[in-house]
Every structure is written in structure tokens, then in C-alpha cells.
N, CA, C and O atoms as a Tinker XYZ file with bonds, in Angstrom:
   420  protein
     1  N      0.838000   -1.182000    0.000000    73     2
     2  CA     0.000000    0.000000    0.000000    64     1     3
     3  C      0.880000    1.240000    0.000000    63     2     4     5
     4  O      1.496000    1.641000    0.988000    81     3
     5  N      0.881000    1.899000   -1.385000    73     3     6
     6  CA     1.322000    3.328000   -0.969000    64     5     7
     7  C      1.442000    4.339000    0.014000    63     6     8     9
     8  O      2.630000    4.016000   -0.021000    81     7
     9  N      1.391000    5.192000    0.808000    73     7    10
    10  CA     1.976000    5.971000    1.568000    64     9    11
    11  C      1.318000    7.167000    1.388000    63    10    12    13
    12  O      0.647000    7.804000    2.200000    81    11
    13  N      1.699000    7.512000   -0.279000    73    11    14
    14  CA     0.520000    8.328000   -0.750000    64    13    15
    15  C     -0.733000    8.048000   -1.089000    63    14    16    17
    16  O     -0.820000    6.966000   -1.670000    81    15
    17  N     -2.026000    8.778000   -0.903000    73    15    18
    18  CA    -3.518000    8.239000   -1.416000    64    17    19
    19  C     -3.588000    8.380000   -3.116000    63    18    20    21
    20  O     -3.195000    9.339000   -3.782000    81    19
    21  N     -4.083000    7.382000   -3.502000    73    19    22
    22  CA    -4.266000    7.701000   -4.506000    64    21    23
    23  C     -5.249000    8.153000   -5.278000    63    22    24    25
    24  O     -5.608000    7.350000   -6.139000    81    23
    25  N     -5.960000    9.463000   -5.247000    73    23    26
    26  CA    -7.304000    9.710000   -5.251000    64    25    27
    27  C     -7.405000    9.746000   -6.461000    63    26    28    29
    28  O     -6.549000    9.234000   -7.183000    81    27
    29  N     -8.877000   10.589000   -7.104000    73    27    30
    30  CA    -8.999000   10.674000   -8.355000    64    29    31
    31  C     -8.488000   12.562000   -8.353000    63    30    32    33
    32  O     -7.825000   13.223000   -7.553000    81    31
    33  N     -9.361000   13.001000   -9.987000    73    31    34
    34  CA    -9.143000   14.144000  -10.206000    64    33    35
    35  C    -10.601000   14.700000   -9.641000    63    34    36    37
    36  O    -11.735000   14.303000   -9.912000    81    35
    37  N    -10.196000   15.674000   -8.832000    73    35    38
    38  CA   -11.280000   16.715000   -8.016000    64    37    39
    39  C    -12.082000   16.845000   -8.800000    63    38    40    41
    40  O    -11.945000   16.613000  -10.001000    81    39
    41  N    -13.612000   17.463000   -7.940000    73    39    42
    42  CA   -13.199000   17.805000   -6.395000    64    41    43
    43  C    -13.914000   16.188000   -6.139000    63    42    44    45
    44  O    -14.653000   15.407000   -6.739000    81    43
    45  N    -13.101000   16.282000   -4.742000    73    43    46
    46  CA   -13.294000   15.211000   -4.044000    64    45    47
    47  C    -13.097000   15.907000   -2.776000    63    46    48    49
    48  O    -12.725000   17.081000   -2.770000    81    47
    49  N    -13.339000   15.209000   -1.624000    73    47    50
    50  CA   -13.074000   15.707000   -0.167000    64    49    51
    51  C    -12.701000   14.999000    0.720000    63    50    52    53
    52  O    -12.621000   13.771000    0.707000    81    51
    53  N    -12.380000   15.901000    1.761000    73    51    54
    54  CA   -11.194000   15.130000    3.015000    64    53    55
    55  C    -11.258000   15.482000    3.827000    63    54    56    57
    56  O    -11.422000   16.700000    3.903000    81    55
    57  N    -11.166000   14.560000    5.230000    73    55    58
    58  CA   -11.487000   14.414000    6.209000    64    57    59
    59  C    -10.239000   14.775000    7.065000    63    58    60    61
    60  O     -9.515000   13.782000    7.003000    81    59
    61  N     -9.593000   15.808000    7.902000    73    59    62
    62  CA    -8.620000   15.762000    8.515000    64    61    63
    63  C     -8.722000   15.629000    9.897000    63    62    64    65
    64  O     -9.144000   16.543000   10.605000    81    63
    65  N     -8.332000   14.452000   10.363000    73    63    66
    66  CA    -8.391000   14.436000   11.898000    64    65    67
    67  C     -7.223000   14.130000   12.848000    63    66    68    69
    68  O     -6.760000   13.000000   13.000000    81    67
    69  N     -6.649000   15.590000   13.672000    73    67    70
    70  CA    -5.511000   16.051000   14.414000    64    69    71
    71  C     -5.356000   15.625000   15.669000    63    70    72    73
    72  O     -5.816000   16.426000   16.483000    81    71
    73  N     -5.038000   14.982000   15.980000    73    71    74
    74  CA    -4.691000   14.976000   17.548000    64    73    75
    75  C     -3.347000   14.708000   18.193000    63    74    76    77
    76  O     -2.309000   14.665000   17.533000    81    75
    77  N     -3.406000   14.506000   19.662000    73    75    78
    78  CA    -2.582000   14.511000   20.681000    64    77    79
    79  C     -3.586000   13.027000   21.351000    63    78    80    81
    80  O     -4.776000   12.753000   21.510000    81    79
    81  N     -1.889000   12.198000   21.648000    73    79    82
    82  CA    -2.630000   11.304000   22.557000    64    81    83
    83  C     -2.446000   10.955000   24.274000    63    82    84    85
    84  O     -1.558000   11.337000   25.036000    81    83
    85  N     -2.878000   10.640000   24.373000    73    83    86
    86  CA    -2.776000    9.807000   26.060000    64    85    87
    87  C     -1.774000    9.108000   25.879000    63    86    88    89
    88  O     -1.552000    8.559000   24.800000    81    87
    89  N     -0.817000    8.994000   27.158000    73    87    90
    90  CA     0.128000    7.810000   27.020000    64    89    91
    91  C     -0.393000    6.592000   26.756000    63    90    92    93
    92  O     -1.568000    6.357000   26.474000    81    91
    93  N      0.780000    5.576000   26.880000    73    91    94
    94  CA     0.359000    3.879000   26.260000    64    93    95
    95  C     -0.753000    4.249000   25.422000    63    94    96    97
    96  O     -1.479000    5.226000   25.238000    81    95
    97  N     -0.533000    2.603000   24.810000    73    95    98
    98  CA    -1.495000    2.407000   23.484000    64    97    99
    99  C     -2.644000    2.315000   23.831000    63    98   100   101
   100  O     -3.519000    2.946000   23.238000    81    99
   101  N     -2.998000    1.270000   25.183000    73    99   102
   102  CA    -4.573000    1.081000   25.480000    64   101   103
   103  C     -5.047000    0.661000   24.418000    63   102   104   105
   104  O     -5.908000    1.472000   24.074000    81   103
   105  N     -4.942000   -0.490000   23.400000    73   103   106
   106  CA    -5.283000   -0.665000   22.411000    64   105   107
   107  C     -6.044000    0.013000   20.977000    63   106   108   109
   108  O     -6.870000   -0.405000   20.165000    81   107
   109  N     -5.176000    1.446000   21.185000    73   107   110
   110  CA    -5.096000    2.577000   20.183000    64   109   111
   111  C     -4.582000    1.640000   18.405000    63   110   112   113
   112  O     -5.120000    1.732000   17.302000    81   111
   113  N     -3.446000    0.875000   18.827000    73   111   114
   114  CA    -2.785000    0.784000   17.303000    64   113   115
   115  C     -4.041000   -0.460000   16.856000    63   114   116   117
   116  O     -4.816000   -0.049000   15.993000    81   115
   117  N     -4.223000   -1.468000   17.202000    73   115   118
   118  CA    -5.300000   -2.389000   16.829000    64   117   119
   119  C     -6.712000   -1.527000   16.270000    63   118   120   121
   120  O     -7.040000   -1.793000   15.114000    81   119
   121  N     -7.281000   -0.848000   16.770000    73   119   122
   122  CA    -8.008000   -0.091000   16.413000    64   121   123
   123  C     -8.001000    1.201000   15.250000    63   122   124   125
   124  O     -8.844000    1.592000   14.443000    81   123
   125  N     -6.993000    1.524000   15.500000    73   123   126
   126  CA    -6.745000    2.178000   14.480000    64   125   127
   127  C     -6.510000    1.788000   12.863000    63   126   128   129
   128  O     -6.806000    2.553000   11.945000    81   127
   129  N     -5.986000    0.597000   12.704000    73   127   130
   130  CA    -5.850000   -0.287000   12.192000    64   129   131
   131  C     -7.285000   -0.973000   11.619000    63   130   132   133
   132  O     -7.748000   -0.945000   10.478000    81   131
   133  N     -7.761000   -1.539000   12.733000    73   131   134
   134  CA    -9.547000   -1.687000   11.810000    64   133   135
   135  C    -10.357000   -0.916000   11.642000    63   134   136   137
   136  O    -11.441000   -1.253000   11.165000    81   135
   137  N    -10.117000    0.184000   11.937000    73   135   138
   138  CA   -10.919000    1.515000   11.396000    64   137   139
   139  C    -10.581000    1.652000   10.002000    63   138   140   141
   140  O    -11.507000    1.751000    9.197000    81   139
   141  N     -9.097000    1.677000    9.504000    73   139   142
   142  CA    -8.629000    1.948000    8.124000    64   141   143
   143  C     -9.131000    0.525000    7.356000    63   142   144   145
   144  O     -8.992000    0.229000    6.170000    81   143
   145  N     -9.454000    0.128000    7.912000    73   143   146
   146  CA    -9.784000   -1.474000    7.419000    64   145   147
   147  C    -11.239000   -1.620000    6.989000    63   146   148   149
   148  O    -11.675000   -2.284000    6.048000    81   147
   149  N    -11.875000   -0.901000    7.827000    73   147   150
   150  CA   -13.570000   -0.523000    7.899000    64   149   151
   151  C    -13.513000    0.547000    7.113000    63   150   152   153
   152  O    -14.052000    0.332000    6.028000    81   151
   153  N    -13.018000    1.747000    7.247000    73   151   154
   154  CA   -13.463000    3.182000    6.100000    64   153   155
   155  C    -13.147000    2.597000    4.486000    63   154   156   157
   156  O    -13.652000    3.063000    3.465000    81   155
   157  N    -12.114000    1.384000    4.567000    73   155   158
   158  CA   -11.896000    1.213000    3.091000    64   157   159
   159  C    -12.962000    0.102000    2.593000    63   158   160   161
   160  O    -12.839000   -0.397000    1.475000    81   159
   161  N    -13.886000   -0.221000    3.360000    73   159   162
   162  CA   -15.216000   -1.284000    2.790000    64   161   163
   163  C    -16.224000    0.043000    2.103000    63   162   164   165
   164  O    -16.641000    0.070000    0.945000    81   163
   165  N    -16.427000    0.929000    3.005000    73   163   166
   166  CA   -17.447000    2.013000    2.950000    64   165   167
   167  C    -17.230000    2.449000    1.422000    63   166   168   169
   168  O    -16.160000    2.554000    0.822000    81   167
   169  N    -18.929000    2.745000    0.812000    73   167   170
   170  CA   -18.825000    3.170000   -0.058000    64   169   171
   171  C    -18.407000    5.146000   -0.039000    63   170   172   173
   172  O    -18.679000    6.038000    0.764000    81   171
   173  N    -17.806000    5.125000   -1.083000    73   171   174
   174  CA   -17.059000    6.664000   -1.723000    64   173   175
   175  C    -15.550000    7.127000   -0.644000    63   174   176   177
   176  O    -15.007000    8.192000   -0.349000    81   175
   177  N    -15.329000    5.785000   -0.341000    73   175   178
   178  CA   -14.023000    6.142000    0.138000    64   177   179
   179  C    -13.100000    6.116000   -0.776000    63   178   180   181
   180  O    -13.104000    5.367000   -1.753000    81   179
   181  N    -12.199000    6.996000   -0.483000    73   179   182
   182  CA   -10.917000    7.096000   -2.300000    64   181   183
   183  C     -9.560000    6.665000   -1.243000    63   182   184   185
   184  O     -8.648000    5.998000   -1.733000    81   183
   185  N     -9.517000    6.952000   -0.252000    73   183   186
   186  CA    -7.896000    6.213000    0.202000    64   185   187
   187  C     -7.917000    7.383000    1.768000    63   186   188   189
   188  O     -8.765000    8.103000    2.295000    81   187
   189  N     -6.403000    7.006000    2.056000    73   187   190
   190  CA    -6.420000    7.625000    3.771000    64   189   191
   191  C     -4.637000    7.844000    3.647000    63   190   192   193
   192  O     -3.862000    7.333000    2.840000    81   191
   193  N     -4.452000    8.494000    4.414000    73   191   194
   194  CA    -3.170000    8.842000    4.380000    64   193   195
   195  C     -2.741000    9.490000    5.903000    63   194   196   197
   196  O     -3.223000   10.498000    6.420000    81   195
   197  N     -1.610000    8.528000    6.495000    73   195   198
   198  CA    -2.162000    9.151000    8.421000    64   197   199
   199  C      0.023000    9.358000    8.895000    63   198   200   201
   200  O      0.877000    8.475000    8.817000    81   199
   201  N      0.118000   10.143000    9.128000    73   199   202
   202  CA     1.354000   10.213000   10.240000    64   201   203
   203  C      0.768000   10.648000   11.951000    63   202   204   205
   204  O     -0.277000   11.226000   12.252000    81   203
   205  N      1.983000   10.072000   12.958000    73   203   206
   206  CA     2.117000   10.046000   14.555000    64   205   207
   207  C      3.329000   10.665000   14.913000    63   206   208   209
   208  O      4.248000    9.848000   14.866000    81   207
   209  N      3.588000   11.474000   15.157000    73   207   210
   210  CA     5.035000   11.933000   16.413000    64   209   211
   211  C      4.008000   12.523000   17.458000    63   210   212   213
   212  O      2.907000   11.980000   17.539000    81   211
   213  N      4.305000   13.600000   18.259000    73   211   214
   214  CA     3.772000   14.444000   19.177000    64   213   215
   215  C      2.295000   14.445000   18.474000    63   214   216   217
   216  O      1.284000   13.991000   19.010000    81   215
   217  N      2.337000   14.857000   17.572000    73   215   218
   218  CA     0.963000   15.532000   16.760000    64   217   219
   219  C      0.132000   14.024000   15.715000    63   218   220   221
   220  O      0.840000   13.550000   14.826000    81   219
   221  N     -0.588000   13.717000   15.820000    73   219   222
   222  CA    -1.030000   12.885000   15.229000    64   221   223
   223  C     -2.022000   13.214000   13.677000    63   222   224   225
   224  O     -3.072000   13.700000   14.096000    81   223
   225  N     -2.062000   13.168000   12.733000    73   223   226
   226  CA    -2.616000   13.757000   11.359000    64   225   227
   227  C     -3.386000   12.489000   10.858000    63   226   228   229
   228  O     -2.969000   11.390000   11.225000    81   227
   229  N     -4.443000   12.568000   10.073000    73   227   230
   230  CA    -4.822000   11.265000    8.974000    64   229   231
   231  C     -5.833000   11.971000    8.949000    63   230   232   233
   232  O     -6.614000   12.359000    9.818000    81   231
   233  N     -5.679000   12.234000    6.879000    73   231   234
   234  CA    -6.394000   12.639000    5.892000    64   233   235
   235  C     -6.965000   11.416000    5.485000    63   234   236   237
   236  O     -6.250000   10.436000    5.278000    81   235
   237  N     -8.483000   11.380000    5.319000    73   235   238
   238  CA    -9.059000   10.477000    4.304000    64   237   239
   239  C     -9.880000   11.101000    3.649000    63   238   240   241
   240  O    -10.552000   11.991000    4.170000    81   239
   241  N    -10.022000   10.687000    2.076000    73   239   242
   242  CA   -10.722000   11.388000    0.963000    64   241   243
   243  C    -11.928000   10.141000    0.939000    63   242   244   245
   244  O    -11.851000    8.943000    1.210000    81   243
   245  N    -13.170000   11.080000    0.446000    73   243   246
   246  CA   -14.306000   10.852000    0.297000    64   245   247
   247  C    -14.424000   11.475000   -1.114000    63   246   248   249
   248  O    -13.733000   12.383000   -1.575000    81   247
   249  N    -15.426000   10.813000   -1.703000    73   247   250
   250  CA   -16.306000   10.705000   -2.768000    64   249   251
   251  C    -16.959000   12.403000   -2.802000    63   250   252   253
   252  O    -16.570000   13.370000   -3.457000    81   251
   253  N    -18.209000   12.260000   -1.707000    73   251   254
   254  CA   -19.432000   13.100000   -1.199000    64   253   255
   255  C    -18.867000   13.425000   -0.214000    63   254   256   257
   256  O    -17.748000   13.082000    0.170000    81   255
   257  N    -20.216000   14.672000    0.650000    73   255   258
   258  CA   -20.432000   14.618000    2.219000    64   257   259
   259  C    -21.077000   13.600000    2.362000    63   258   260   261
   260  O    -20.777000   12.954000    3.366000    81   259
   261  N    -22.142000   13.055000    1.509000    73   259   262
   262  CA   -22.932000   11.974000    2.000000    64   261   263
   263  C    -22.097000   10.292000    2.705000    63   262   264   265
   264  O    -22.422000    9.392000    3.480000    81   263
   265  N    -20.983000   10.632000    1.900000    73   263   266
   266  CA   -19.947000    8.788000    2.604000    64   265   267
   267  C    -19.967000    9.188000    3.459000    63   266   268   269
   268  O    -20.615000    8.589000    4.318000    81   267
   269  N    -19.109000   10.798000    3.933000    73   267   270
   270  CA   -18.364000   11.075000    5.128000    64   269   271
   271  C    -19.229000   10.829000    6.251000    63   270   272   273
   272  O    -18.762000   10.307000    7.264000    81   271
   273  N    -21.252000   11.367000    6.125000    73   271   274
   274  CA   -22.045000   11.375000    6.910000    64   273   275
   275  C    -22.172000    9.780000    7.074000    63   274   276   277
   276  O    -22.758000    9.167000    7.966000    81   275
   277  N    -21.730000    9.466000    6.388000    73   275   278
   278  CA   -22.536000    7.774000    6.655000    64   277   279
   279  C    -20.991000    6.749000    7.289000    63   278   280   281
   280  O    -21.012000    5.667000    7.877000    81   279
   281  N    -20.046000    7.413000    6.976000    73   279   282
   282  CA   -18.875000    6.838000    7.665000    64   281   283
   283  C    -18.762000    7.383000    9.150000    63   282   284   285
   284  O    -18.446000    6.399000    9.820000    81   283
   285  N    -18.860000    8.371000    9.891000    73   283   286
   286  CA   -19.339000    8.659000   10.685000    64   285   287
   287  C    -20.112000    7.945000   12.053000    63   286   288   289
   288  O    -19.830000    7.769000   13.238000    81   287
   289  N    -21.421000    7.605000   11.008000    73   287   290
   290  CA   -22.481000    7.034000   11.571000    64   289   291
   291  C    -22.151000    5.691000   11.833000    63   290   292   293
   292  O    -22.773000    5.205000   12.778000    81   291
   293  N    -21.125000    4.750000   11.103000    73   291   294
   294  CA   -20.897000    3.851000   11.053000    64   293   295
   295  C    -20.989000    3.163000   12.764000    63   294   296   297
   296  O    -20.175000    3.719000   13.502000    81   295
   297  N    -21.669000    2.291000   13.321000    73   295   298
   298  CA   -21.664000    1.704000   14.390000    64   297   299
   299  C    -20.313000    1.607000   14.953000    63   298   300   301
   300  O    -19.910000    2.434000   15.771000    81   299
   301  N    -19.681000    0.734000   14.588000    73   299   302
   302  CA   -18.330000    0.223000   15.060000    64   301   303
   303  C    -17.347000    1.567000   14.899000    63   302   304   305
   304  O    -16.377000    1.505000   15.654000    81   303
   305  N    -17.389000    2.530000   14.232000    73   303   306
   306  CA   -16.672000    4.157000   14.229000    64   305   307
   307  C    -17.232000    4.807000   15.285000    63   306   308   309
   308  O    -16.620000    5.558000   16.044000    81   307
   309  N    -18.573000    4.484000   15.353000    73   307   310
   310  CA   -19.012000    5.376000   17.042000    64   309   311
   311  C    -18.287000    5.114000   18.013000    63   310   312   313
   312  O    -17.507000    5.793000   18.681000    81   311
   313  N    -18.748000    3.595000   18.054000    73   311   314
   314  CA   -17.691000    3.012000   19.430000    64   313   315
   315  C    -16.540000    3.344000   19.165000    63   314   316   317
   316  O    -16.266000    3.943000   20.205000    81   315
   317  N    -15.397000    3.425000   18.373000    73   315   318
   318  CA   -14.308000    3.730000   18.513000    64   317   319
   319  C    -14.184000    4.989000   18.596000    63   318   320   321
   320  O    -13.064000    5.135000   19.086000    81   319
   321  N    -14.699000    6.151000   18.400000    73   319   322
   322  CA   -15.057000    7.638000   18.443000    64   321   323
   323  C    -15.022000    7.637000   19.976000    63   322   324   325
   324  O    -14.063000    8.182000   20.525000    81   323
   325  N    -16.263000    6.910000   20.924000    73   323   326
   326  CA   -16.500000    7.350000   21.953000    64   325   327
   327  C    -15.235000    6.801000   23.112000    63   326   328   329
   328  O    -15.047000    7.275000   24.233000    81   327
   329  N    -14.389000    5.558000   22.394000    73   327   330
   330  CA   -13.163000    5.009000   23.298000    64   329   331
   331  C    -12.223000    6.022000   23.207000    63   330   332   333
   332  O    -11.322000    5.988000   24.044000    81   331
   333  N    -12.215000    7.311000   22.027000    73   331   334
   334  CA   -10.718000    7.594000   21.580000    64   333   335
   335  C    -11.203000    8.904000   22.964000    63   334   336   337
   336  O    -10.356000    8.979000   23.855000    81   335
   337  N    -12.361000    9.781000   23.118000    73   335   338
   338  CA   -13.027000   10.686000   23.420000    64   337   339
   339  C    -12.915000   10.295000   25.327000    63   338   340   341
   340  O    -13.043000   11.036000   26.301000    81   339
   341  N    -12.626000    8.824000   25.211000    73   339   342
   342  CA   -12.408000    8.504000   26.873000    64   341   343
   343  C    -11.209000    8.429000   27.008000    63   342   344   345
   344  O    -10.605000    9.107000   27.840000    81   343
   345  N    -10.543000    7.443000   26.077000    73   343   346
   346  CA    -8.925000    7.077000   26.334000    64   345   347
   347  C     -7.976000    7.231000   25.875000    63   346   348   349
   348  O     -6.840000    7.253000   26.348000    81   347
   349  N     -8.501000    7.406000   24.489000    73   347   350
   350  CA    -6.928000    7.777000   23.849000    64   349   351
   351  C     -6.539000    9.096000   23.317000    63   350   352   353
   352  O     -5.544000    8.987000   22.601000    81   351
   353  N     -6.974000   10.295000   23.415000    73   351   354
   354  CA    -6.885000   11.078000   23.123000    64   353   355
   355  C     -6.871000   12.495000   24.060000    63   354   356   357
   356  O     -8.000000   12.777000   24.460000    81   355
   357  N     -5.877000   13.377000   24.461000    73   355   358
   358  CA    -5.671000   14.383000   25.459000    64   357   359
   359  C     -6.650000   15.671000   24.641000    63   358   360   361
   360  O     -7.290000   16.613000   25.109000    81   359
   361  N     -6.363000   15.092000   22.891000    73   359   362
   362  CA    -7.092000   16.559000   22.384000    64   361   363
   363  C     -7.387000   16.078000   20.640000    63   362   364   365
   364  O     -6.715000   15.279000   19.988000    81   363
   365  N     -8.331000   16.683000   20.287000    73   363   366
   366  CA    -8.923000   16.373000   18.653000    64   365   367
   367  C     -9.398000   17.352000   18.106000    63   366   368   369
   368  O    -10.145000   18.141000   18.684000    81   367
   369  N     -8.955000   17.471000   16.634000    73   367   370
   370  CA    -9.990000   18.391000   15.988000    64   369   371
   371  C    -10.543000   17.547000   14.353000    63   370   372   373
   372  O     -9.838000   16.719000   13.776000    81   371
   373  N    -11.512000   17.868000   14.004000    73   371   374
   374  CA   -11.647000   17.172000   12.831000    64   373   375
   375  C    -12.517000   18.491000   11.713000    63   374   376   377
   376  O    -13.432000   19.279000   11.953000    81   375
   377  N    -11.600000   18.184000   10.328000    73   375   378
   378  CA   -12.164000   19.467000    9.660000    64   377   379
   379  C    -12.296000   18.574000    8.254000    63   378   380   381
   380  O    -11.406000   17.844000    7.818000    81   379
   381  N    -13.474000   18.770000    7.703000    73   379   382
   382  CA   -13.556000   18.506000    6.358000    64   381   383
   383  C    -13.724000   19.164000    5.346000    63   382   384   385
   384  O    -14.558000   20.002000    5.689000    81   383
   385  N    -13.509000   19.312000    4.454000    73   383   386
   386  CA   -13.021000   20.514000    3.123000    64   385   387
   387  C    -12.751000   19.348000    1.941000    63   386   388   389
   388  O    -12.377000   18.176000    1.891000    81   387
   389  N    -13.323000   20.772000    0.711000    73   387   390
   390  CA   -13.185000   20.362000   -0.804000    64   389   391
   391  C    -12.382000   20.216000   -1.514000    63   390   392   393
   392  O    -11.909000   21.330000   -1.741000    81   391
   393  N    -11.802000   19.366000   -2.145000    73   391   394
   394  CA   -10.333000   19.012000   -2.685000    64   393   395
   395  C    -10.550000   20.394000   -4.119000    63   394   396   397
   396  O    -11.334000   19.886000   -4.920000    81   395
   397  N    -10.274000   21.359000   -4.463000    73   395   398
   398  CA   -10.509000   21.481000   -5.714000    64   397   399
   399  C     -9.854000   21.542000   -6.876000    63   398   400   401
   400  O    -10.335000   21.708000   -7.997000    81   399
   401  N     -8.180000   21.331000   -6.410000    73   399   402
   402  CA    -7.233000   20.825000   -7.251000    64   401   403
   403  C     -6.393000   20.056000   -6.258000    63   402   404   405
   404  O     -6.576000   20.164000   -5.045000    81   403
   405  N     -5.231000   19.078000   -6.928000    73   403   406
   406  CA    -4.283000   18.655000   -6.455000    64   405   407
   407  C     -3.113000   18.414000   -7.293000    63   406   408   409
   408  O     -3.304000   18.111000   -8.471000    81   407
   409  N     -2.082000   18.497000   -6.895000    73   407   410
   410  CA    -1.018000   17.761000   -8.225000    64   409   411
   411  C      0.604000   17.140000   -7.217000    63   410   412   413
   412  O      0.788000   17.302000   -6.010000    81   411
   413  N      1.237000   16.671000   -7.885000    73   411   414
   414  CA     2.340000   15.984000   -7.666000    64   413   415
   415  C      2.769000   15.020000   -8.351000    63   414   416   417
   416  O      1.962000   14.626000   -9.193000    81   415
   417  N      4.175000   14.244000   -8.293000    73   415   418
   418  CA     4.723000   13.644000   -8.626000    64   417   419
   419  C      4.622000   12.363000   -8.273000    63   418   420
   420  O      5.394000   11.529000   -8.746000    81   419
């Protein structure tokens, strides 16, 4: 799996979600892990792209707002939403926005 996402040509949109964590894993990496495992079943997902030091980042591109609303909603994303909101996380922000160009190599 690439490193980079490989989306299409815009617009498309993306999900950025920032944080800071709690010490130990508390079974953070397993989860995190079937979340990327679960958003990539969901329909109008285009790919995910995530780095960790101090600051934690992971962009995932969507199709619509409508995936993003329905990835969201996803049962098993709640529960992991409401574990990260107890345990693994000191701080979060999540912002979604319109791809309306992109380019690179």
C-alpha cells in the first residue's frame, strides 16, 4: 500500500483528523488499524493517508459529504469515536473541506 492516497481528479473531499494522545497504546494501534480497514469497505471512500510523532494527522478522501455522513455514523466508528473521546486522546480536531485541485509527482 502506498503511503501516498491515490485519489482521483477533483473535487473530491477530506477528512482531517488532528490529535494529541494519552500515554500507552490502550489498544489505540489495533483499532486504528480496523478503522482503516472498515473506512476502506465504505462506499465513496478514495484512500487515507495518516502520520504520529507528538501531533497525530490522517487525511481520508471521500467521494461526497454523504460517505463522510454515513462513515461517521458507522456503528463500530461510534464506538471507537467514543473510546478515543475517553482514552486515547488528550485533544482532537476534525475538519472537512473540498479538494478542488491537487497535483504531484
Amino acid at each position: 500500500m502506498s503511503m501516498i492516497a491515490n485519489t482521483p481528479k477533483p473535487p473530491y473531499f477530506a477528512v482531517i483528523f488532528t490529535s494529541t494522545r494519552t500515554e500507552g497504546d490502550n489498544g489505540y494501534g489495533e483499532m486504528a488499524n480496523r478503522m482503516v480497514e472498515l473506512a476502506q469497505q465504505q462506499t465513496g471512500f478514495l484512500g487515507v493517508e495518516s502520520a504520529r510523532e507528538e501531533l497525530g494527522i490522517t487525511v481520508s478522501y471521500w467521494a461526497d459529504l454523504d460517505s463522510i455522513k454515513n462513515w461517521k455514523a458507522n456503528s463500530e466508528h461510534l464506538a471507537a469515536q467514543k473510546t478515543g473521546r475517553k482514552s486515547w486522546y488528550d485533544s482532537f480536531k476534525v475538519r472537512i473541506s473540498k479538494v478542488e485541485r491537487d497535483y504531484g509527482i
